[in-house]
N, C-alpha and C positions, 0 to 999 in steps of 0.2 A: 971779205972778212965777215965774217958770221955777228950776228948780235943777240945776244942771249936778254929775254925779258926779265925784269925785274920783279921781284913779288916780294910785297908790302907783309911784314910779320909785325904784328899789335904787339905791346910789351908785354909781360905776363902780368903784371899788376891791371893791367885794365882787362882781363880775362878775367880776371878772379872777382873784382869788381865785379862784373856783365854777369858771370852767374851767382852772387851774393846777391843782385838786386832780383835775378831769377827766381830762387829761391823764397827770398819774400814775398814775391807775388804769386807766388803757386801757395805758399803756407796762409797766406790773407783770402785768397779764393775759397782752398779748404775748409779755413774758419765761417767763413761768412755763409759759405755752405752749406754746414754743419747746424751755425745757427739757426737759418732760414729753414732749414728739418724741423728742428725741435720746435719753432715758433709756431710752424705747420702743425704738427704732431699733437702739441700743447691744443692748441685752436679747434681741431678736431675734437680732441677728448672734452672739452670744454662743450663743444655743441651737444655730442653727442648726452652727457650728462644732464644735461639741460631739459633734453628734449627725453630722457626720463623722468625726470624730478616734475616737468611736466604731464606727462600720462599718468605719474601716479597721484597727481595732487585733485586731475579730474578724476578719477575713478574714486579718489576719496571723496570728492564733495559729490559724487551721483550715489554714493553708500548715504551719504549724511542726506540727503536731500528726499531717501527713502524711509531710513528712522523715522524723518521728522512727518513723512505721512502716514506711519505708522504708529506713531504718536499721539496725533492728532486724531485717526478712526480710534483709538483708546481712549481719548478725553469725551470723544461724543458719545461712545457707547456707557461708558461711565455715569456723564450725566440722563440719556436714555432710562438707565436704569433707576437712580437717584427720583429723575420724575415719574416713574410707575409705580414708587409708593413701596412700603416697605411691610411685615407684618407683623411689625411692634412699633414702639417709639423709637427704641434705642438701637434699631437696623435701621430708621431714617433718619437719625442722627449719625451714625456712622457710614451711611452711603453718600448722606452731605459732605463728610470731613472726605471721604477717602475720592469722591469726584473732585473735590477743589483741588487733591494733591494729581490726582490723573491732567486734569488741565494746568497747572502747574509745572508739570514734566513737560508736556506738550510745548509749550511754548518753551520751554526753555531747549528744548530739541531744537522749534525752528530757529533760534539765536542760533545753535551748533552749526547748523545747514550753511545758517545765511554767511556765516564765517567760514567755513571751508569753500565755498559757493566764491566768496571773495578772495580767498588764497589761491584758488586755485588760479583764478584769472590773474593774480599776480603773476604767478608761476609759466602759464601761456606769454605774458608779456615780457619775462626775461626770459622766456626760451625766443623768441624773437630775435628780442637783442642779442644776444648768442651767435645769432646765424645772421646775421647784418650789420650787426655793431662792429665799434674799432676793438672794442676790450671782451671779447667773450667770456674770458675767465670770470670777469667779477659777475657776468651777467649769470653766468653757468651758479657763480654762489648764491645770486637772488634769487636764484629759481629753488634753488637747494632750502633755502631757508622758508621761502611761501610753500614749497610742499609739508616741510614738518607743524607748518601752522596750520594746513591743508588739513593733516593726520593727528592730531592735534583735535581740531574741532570736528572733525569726522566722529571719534572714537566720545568727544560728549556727548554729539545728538545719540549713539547707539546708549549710550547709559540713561539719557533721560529719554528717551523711545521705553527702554524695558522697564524702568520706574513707572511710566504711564500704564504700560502694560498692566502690571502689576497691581495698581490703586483701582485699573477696570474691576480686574475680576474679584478682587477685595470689594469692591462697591457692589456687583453681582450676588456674592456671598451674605451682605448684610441683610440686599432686598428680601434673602429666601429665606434664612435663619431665624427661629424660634425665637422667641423673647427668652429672656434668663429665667431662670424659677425665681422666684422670690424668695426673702432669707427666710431660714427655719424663723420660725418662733421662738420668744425667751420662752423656758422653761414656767410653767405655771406655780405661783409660791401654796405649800403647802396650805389646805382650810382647814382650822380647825373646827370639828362639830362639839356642841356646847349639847347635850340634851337635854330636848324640854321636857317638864314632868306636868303632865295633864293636870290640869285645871279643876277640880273638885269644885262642886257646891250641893251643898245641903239644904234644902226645901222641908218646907212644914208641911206640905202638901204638893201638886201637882202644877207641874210648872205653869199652868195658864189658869189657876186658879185664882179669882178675884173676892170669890167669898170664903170671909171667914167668921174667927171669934175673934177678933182681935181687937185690942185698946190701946190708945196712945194719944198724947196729950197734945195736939196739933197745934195749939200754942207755944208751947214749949220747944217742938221738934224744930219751928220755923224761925228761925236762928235772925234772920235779917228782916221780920218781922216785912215782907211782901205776899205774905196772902199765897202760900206756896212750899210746899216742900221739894229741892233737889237732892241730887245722888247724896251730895255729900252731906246735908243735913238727915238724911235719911239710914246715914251708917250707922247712927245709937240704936236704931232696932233692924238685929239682923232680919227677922222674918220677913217683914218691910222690903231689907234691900232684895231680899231673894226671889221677891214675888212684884221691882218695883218695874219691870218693863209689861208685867200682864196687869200692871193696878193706868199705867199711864195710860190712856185709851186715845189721847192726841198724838203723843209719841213726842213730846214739846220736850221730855226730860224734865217736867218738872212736874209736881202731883197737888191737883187744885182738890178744895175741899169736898167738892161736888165728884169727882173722881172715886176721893178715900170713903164715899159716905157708902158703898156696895160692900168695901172692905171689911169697917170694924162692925162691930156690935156695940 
């Protein structure tokens, strides 16, 4: 008598079960998959940005770090110039002012420097973490944000670099520039001429004439009774006054009696 073997058939409820839990674990695989790409993918880009935002924040602060020497040979040549003297007053007061502003600029170029000089190295330090850290993204945004400070103080030192420039060859210009002219003149107020009308005198004889005929009461003439006749007692006789600088032989201005005694008769 033959014996035929038995074979065990599962019910279909626990089939369907077996591949429902199948299914979830091929679709959680999938996902988690999926995730660990993009978490990849994300981590990449993140470095990769980094480590631009890094190259560009150093080549910004080696621009800024050239301004500011460039800056600086314009605040010295400035004052160079300013000490060789100027050839007026007011080219060396203007080579004064416009040196101050050359070293002025100067320095304030090397603030720019030293600031993108410092962002930059921020920028290298989260490109770092980037590429070693747990979080690169945010490290990817520190870098991001130290470059634009980078480019940021790069783009001052180049403005106060050309300001410096600028105050050089203005201070150059003042040393060699003429003095101003000086202002016109007021105008001169009209003169009026008054004309003089010559001086007439009439003589009894010739002007150095001391002799004459002449009579006059020398007591009477001498008015303040000092022993002397002056101009102005001597006006009551014109002949007198006409002839009284050739009668005075001292030249005192006054006419003593021993004087007039050649004169009269």
């Amino acid at each position: 008598m033959k014996r035929y073997a038995q074979t065990y058939a599962p019910p279909r409820g626990a089939v369907a079960a077996r591949a429902a839990l199948l299914t979830l674990a091929l679709a959680a695989a999938c996902g988690l998959s999926a995730q660990a790409h993009a978490q990849a993918q994300s981590k990449v880009g993140a470095q990769v940005g980094a480590n631009a935002e890094a190259r560009t924040a150093v080549n910004d602060a080696r621009g800024a770090r050239e301004d500011a020497r460039a800056a600086q040979d314009a605040a010295q040549a400035a004052a160079a110039a300013r000490d060789g003297g100027a050839a007026s007053e007011h080219g060396a007061a203007t080579a004064a002012a416009t040196a101050y502003q050359a070293r002025q600029s100067s320095i304030d170029a090397q603030a720019a420097a030293h600031r993108a000089v410092s962002a930059a190295q921020e920028a290298q330090a989260a490109q770092t973490a980037a590429q070693t850290g747990a979080n690169p993204v945010a490290a990817a945004a520190e870098a991001g944000q130290a470059a634009a400070a980078a480019r940021d103080a790069s783009a001052a030192a180049a403005d106060a670099s050309l300001r410096a420039q600028a105050a050089a060859e203005a201070t150059s210009q003042a040393t060699v520039a003429p003095p101003p002219p000086p202002p016109a003149p007021a105008p001169a107020a009209p003169v009026s001429v008054v004309p003089v009308q010559p001086q007439v005198t009439f003589t009894s004889g010739p002007s150095n004439s001391v002799v004459g005929d002449y009579r006059i009461d020398f007591a009477a003439m001498d008015a303040n009774r000092d022993g002397s006749i002056s101009r102005s007692e001597a006006r009551g006789n014109a002949t007198l006054t006409a002839e009284f600088r050739a009668v005075d032989a001292n030249n005192d201005g006054r006419l003593s009696r021993q004087e007039l005694a050649g004169w009269t008769r």
